[in-house]
VOVEX-888709 format. One line per 4 residues: number of its first residue (from 1); for each residue y, x, z of N, C-alpha, C, O. Coordinates in Angstrom, 1 decimal. Example, Ala and Ser with C-alpha at 12.3 -4.5 7.8 and 13.67 -1.06 7.14 Angstrom:
! residues 2
1) -5.7/13.2/7.8/-4.5/12.3/7.8/-3.3/13.2/7.8/-3.3/14.2/8.5 | -2.2/12.8/7.1/-1.1/13.7/7.1/0.0/12.9/7.9/1.1/13.4/8.0;
***
This chain:
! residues 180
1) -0.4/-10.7/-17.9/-0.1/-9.4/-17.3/-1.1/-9.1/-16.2/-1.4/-9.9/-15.3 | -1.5/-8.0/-16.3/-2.4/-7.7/-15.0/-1.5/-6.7/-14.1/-1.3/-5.5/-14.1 | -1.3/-7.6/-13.3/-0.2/-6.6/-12.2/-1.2/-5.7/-11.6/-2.4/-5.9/-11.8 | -0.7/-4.7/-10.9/-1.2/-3.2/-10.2/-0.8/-3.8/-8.7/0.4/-4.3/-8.7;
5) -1.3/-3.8/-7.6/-1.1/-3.5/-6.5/-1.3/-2.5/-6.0/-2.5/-2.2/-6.0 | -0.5/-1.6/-5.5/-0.2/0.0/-5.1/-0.4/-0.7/-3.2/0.2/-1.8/-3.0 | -1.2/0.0/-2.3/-1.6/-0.1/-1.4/-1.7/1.2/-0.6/-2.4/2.1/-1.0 | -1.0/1.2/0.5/-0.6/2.0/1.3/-1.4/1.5/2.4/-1.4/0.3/2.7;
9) -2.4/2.7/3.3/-2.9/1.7/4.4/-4.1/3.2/4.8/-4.5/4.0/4.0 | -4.5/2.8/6.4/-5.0/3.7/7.4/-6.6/3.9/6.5/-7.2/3.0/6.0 | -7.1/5.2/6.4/-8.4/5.2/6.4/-9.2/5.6/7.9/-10.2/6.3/8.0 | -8.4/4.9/8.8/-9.1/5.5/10.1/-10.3/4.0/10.5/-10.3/3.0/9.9;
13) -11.1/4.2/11.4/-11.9/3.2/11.4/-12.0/2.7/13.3/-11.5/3.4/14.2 | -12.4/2.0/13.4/-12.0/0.8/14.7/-11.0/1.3/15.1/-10.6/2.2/15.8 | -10.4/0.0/14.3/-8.6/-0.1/14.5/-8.9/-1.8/15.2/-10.0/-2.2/15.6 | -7.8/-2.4/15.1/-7.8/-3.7/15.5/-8.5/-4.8/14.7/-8.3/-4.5/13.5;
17) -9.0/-5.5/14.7/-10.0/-6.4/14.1/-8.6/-7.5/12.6/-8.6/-8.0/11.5 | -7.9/-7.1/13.7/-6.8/-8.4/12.7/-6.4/-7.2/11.4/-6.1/-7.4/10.3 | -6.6/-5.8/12.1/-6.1/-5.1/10.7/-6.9/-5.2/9.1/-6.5/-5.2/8.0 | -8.4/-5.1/9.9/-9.3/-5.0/8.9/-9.3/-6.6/8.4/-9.8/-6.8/7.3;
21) -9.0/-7.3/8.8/-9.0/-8.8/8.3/-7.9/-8.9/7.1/-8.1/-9.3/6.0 | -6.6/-8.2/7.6/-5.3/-8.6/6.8/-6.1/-7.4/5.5/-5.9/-7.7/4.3 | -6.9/-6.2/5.7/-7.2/-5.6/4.2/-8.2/-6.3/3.8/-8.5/-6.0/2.6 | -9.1/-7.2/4.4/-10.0/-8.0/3.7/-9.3/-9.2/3.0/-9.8/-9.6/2.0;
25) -8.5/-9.5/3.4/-8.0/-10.5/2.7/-6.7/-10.4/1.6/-6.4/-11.2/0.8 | -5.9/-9.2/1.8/-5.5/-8.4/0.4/-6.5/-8.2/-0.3/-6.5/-8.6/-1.4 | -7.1/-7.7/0.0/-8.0/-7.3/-0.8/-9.0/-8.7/-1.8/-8.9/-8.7/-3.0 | -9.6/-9.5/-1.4/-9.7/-10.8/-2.0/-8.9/-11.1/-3.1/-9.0/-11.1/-4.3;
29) -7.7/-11.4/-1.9/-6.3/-12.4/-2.7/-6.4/-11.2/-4.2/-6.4/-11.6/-5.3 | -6.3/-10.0/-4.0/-6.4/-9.2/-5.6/-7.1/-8.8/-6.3/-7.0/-8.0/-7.3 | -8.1/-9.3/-5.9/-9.8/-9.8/-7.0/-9.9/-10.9/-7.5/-10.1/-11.0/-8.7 | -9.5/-12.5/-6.2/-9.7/-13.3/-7.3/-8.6/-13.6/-7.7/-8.6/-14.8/-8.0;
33) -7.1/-12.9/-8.0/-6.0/-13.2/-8.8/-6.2/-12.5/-10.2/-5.6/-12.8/-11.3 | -7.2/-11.4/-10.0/-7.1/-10.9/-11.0/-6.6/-9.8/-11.6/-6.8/-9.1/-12.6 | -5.7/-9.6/-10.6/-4.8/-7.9/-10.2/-5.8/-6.9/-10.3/-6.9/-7.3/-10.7 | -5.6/-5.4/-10.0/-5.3/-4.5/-10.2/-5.2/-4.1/-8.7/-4.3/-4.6/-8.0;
37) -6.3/-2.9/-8.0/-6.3/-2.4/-7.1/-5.7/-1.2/-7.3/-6.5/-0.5/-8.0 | -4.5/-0.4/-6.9/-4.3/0.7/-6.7/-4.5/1.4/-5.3/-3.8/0.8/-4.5 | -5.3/2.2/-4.8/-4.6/3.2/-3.6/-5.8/4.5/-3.4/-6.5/4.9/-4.3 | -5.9/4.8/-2.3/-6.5/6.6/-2.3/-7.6/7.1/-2.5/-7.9/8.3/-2.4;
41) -8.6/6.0/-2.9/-9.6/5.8/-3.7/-10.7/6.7/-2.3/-11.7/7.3/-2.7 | -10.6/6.5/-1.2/-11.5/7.2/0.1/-12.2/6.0/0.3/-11.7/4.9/0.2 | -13.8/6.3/0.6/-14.3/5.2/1.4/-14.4/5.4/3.0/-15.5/5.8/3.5 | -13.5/5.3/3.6/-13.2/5.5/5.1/-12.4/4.0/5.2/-11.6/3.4/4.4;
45) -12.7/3.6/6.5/-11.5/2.8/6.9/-10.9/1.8/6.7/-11.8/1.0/7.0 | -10.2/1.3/6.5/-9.3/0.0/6.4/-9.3/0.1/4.8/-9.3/-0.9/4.2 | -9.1/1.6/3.9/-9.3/1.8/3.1/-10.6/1.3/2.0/-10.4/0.7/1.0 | -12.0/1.6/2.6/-12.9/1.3/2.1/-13.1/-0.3/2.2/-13.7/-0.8/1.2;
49) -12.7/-1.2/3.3/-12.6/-2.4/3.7/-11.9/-3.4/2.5/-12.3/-4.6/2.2 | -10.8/-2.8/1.9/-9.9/-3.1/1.0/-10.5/-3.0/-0.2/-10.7/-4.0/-0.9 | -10.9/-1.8/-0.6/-11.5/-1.3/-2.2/-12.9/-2.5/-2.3/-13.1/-3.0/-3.4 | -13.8/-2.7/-1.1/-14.8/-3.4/-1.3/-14.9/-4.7/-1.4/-15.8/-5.3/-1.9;
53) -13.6/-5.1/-0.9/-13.4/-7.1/-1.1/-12.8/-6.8/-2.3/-13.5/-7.3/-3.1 | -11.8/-6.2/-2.9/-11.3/-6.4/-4.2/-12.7/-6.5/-4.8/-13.0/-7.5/-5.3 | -13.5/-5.6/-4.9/-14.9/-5.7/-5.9/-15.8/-6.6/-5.9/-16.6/-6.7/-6.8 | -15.6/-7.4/-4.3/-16.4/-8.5/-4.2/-16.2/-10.0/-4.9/-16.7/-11.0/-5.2;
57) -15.0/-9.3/-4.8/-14.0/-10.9/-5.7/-13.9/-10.8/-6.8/-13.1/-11.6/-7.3 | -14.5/-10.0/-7.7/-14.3/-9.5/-9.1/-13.2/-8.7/-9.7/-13.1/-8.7/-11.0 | -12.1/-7.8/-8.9/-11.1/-7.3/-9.4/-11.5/-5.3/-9.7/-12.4/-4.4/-9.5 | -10.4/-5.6/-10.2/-10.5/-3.6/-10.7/-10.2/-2.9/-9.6/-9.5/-3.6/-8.8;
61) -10.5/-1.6/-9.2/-9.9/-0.8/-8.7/-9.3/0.3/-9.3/-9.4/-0.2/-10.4 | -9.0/1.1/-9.3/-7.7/2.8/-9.5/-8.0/3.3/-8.2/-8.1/2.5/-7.2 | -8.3/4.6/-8.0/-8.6/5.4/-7.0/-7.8/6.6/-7.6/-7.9/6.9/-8.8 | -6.8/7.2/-6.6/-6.2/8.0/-6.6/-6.5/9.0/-5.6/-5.9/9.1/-4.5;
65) -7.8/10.0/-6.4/-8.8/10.5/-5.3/-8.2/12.5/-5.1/-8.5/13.1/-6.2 | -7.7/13.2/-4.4/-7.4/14.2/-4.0/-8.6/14.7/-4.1/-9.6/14.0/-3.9 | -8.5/16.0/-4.7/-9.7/17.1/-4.7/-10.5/16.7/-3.4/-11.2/15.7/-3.3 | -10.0/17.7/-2.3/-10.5/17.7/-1.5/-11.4/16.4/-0.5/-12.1/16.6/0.5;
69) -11.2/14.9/-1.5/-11.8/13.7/-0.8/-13.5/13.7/-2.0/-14.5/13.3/-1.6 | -13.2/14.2/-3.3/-14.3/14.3/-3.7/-15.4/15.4/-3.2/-16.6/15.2/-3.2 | -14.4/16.7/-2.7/-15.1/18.0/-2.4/-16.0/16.9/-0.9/-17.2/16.7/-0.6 | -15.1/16.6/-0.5/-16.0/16.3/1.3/-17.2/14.6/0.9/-17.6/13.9/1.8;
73) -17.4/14.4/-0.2/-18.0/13.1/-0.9/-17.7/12.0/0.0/-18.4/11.5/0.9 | -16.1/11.7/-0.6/-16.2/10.4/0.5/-15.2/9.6/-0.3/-14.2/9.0/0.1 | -15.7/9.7/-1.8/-14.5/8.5/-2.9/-15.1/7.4/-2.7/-16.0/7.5/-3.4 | -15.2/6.7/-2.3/-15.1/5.1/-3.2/-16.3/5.0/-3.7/-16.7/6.1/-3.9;
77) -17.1/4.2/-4.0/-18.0/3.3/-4.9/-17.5/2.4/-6.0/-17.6/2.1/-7.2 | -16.8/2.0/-4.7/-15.9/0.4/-5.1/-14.9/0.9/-6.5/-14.5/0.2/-7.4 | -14.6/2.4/-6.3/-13.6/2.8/-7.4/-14.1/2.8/-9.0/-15.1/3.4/-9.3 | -13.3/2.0/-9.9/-13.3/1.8/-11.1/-12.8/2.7/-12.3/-13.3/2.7/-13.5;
81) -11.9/3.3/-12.0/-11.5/4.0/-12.7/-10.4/4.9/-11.7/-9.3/4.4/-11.3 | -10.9/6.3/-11.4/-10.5/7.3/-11.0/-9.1/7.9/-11.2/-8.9/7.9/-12.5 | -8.2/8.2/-10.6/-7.5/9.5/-11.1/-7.4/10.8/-10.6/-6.3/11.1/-10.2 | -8.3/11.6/-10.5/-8.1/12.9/-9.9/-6.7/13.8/-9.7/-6.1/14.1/-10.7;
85) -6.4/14.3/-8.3/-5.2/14.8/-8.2/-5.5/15.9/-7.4/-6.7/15.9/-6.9 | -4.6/16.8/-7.1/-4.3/18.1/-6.7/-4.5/17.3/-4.9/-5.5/16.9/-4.4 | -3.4/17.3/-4.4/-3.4/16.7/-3.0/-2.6/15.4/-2.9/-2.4/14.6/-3.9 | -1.9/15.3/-1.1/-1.4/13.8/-1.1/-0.3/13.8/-1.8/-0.2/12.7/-2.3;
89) 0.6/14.6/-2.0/1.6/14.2/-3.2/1.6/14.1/-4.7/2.3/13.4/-5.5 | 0.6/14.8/-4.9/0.4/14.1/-6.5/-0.5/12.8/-6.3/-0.4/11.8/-7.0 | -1.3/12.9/-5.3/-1.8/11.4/-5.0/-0.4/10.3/-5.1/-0.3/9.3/-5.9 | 0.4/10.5/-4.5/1.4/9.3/-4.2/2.1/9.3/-5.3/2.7/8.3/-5.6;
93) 2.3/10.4/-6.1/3.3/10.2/-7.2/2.3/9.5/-8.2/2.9/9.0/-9.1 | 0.8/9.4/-8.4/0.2/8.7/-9.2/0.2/7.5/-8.8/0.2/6.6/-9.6 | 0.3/7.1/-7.4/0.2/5.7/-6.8/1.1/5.0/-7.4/0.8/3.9/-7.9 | 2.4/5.6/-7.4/4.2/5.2/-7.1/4.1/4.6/-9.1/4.7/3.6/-9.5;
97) 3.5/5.3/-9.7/3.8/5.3/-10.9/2.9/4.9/-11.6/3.1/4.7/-12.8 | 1.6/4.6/-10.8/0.4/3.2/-12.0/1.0/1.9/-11.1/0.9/0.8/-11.7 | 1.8/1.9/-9.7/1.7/0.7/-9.4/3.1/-0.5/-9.6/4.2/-0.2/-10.1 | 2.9/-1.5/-9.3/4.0/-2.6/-10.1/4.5/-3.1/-8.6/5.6/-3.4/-8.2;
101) 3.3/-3.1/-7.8/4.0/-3.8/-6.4/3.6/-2.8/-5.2/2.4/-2.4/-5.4 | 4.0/-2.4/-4.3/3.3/-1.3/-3.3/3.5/-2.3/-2.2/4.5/-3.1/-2.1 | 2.3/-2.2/-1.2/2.6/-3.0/-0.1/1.9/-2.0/1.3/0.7/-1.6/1.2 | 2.6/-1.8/2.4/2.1/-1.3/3.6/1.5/-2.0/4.4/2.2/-2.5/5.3;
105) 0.2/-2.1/4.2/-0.8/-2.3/5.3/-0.6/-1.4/6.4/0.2/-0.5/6.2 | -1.4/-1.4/8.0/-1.1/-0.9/9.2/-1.6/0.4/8.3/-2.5/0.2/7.4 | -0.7/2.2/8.7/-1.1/3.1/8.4/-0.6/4.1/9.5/-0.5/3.7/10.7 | -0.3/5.6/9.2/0.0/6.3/10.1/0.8/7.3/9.0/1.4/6.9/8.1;
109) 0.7/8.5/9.3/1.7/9.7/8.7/1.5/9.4/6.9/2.3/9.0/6.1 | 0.6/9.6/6.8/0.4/9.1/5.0/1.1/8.1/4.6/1.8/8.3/3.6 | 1.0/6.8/5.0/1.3/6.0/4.7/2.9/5.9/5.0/3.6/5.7/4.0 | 3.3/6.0/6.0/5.0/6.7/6.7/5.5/7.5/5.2/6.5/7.2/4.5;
113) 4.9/8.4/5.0/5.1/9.2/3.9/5.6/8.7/2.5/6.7/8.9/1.9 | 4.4/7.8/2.1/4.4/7.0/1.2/5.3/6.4/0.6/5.6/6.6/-0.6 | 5.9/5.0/1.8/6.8/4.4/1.6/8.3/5.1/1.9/9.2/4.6/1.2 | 8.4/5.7/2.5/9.8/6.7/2.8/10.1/7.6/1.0/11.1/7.5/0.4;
117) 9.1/8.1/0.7/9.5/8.4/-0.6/9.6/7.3/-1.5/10.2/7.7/-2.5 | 9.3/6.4/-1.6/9.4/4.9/-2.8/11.3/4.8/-2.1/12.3/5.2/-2.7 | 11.5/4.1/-0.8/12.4/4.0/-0.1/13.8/5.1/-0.4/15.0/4.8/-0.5 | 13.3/6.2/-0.5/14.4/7.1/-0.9/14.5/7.2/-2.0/15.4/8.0/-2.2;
121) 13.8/6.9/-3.0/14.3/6.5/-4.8/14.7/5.8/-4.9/15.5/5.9/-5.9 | 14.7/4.2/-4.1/15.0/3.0/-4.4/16.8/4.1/-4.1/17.7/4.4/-4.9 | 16.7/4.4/-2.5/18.2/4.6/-2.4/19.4/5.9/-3.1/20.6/6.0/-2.9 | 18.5/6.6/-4.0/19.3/7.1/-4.8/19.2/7.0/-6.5/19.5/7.7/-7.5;
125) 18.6/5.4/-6.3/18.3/5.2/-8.1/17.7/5.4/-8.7/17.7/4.8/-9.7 | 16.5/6.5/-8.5/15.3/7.0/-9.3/14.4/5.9/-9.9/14.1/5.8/-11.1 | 14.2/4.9/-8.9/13.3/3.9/-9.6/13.3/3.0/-8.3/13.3/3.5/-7.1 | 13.2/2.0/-8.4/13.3/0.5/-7.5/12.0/-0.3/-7.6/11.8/-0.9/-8.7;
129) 11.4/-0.1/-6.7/9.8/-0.8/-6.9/9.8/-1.6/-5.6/10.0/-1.1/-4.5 | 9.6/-2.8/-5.9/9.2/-3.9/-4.7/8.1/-2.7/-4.0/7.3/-1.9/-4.5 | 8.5/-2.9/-2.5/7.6/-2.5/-1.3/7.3/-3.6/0.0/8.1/-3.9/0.9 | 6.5/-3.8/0.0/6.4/-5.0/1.2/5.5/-4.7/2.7/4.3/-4.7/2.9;
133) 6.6/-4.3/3.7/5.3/-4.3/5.0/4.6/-4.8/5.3/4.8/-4.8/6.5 | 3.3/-5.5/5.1/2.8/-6.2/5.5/2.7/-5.8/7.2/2.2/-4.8/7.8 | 3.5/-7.1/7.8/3.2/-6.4/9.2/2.5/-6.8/10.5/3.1/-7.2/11.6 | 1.2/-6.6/10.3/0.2/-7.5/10.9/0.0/-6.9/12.5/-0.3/-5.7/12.8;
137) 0.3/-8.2/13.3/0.4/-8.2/14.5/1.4/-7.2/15.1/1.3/-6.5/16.2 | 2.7/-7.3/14.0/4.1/-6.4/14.9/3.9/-4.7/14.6/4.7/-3.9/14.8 | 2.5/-4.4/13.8/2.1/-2.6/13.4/4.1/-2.3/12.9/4.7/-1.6/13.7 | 4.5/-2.6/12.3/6.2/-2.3/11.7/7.4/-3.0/12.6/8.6/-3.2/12.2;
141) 7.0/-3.3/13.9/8.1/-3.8/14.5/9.1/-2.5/14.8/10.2/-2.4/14.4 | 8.6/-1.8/15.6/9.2/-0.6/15.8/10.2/0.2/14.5/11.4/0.5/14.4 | 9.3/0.4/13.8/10.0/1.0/12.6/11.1/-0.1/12.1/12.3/0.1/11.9 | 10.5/-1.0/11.9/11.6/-1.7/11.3/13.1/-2.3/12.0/14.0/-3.0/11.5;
145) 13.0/-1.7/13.4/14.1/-1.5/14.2/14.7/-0.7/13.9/15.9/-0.9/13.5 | 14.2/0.4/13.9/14.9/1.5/13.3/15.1/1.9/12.0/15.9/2.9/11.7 | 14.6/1.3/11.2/15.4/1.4/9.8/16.6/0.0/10.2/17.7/0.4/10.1 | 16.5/-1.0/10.5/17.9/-1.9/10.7/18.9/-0.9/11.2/20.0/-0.7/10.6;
149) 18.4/-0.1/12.5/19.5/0.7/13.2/20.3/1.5/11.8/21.4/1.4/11.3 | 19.6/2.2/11.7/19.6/3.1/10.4/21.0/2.3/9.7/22.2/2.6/10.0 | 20.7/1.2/8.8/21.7/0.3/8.3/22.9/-0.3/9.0/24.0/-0.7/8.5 | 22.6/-0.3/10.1/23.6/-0.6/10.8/24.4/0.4/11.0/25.6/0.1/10.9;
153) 24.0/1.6/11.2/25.2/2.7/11.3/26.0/3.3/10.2/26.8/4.2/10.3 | 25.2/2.5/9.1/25.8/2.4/7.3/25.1/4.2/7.4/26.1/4.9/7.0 | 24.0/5.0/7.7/23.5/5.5/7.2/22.6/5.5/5.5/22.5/6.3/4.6 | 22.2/4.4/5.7/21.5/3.7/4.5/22.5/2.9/3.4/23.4/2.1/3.9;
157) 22.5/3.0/2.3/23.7/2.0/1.9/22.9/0.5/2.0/21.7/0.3/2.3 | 23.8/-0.5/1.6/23.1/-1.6/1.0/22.5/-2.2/2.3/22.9/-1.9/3.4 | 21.6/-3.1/2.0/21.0/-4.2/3.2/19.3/-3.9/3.2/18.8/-3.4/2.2 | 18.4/-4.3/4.5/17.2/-4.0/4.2/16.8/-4.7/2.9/16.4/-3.9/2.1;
161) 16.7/-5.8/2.4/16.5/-6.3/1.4/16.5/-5.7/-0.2/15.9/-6.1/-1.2 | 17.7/-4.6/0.0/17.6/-4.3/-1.4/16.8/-3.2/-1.3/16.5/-2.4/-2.2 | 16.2/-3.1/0.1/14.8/-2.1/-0.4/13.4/-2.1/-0.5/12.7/-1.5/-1.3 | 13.2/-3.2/0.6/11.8/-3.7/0.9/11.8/-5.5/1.6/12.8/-6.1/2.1;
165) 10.6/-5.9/1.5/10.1/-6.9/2.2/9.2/-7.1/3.0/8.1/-6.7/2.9 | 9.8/-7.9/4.1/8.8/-8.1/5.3/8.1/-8.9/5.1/8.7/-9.7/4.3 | 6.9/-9.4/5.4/5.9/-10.4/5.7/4.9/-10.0/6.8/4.6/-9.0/7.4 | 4.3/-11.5/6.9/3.0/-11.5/7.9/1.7/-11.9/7.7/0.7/-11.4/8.0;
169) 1.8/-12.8/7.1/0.5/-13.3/6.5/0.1/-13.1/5.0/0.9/-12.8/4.2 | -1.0/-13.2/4.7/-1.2/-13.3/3.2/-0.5/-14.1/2.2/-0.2/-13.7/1.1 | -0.2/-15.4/2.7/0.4/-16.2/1.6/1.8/-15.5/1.5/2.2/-15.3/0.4 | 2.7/-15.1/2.6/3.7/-14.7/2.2/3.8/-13.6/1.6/4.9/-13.2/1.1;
173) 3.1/-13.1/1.6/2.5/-12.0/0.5/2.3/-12.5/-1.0/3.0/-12.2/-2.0 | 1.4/-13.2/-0.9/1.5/-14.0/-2.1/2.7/-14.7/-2.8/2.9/-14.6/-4.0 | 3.5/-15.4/-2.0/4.8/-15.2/-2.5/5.4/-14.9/-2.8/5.9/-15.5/-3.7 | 6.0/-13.3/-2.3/6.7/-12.5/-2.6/5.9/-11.8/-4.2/6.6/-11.6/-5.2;
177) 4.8/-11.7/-4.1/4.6/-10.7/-5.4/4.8/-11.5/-6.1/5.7/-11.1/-6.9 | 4.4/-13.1/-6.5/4.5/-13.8/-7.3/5.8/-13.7/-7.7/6.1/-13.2/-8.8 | 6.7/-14.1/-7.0/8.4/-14.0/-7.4/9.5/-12.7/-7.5/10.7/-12.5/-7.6 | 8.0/-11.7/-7.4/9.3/-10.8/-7.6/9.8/-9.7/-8.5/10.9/-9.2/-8.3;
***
């Protein structure tokens, strides 16, 4: 099976050095596994950082490229096979739905976006898709306080687990997709 990794993550550029490391090295780990690069198909950022080790390692990419990122010429190289979309929500609804595993790399509103809609299907049934924070150097500590709080005040049904997974490093990353 060629799993899909759906990839959530900043196209902003000088971010923290450990960020671009944790998408250089997703990015690897799903070239030489063999996987399937899904995400926004932009060469900006933590984004292009990602799309470019997948290709260096021999894997595919999927670019889920918004009009407007081709209008301003800034898709990908690295991208393999395209999906053209209207804006960021048909973007995310193609993400949500070529991908098998979605994982959040450090991001900001898009990415917030992202996973909150996978997160609110998981909690009203629509569809349950492994989501994993990757959460490099504490980027999801905050939040993930407050989604606990969230649960804790039985706002949320269920436990964080039956929605998402935490990790920090790549192998536990590797783990979880493997097993899940």
């Amino acid at each position: 099976m060629n799993q899909k990794i759906g990839v959530y993550l900043s196209s902003k550029s000088n971010l923290p050095v450990s960020y671009e490391q944790a998408a250089r090295e997703l990015g690897e780990w799903i070239g030489r596994s063999g996987r399937t690069l899904v995400y926004g198909g932009a060469r900006k950022g933590l984004m292009e950082v990602l799309a470019q080790s997948v290709k260096r390692c021999g894997g595919r990419v999927y670019g889920m490229v918004p009009d407007i990122i081709v209008e301003r010429g800034l898709q990908s190289d690295a991208v393999d096979v395209t999906f053209r979309c209207v804006d960021l929500s048909d973007r995310k609804d193609m993400m949500n739905r070529e991908s098998d595993v979605l994982v959040a790399l450090p991001g900001g509103l898009g990415t917030l976006d992202e996973v909150f809609t996978v997160l609110a299907n998981t909690g009203i049934g629509i569809r349950r898709q492994p989501v994993v924070f990757f959460n490099v150097d504490g980027c999801w500590d905050e939040l993930l306080a407050g989604l606990d709080s969230l649960f804790a005040r039985k706002l949320i049904d269920g436990e964080p687990a039956d929605y998402y997974a935490v990790v920090r490093s790549i192998e536990e990353l590797q783990h979880f997709v493997e097993n899940c």
